[in-house]
N, C-alpha and C positions, 0 to 999 in steps of 0.2 A: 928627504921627503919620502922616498920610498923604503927607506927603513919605518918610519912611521907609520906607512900606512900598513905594513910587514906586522907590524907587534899590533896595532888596530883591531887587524882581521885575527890576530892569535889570539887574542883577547877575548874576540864576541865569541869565536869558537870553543874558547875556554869556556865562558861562560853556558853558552848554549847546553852545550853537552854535561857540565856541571849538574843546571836545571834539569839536565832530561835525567840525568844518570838514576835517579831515584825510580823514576816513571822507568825506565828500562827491567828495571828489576821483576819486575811482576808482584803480585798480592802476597802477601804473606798469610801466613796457616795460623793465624792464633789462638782457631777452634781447635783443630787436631791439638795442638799442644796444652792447651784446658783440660783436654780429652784425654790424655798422656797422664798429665798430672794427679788429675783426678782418681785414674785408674793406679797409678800408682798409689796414692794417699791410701784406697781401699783397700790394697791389699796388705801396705804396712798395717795401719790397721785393724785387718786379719790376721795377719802375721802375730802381732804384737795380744792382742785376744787369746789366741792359740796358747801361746808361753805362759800366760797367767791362767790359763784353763788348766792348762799341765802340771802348773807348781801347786795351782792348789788340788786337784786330784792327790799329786806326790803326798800333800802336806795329810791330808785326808788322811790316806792308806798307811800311813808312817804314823798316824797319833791312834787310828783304830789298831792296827796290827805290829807296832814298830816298826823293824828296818823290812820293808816289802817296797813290789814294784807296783807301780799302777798301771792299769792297761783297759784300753776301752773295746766292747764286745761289737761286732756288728750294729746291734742295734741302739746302741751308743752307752749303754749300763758301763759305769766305773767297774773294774775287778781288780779288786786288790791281792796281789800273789804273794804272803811273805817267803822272806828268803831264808828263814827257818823251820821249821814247825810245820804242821797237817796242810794241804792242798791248800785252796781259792777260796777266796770269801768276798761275796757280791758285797760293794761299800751302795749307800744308801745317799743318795746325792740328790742336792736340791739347787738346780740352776736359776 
């Protein structure tokens, strides 16, 4: 008999604590992580924008001057540098 009431009381205390275990935990953050993500996604992205701004500049400066580098000035003007032949030559770009 007093085993049984032994496993009874182990039981309800099982469960109690079970129930509560959840609620002990505290709030979960699933704004910050939205917040996370989001911010990530924008800068892949930008990231990803970046790369395809580059190759087509490359492709640009490569079909106006052959084999040249592309490079952007301060104020954001493509400038196409071939790697042979006379100086810089501003490329003519339409975003």
């Amino acid at each position: 008999m007093n085993a049984l009431k032994n496993n009874a009381a182990l039981l309800f205390f099982i469960l109690v604590l079970g129930g509560l275990g959840g609620c002990l935990d505290g709030p979960e953050d699933h704004e910050s992580e939205w917040s996370q993500s989001d911010n990530l996604k924008a800068l892949q992205d930008s990231e990803a924008g970046t790369a395809k701004r580059e190759a087509a500049a490359q492709a640009l400066c490569r079909e106006a001057h052959g084999e040249s580098v592309a490079l952007w000035t301060a104020d954001g003007s493509l400038v196409c540098r071939p790697r042979r032949g006379p100086g810089v030559a501003k490329a003519q770009v339409m975003l």
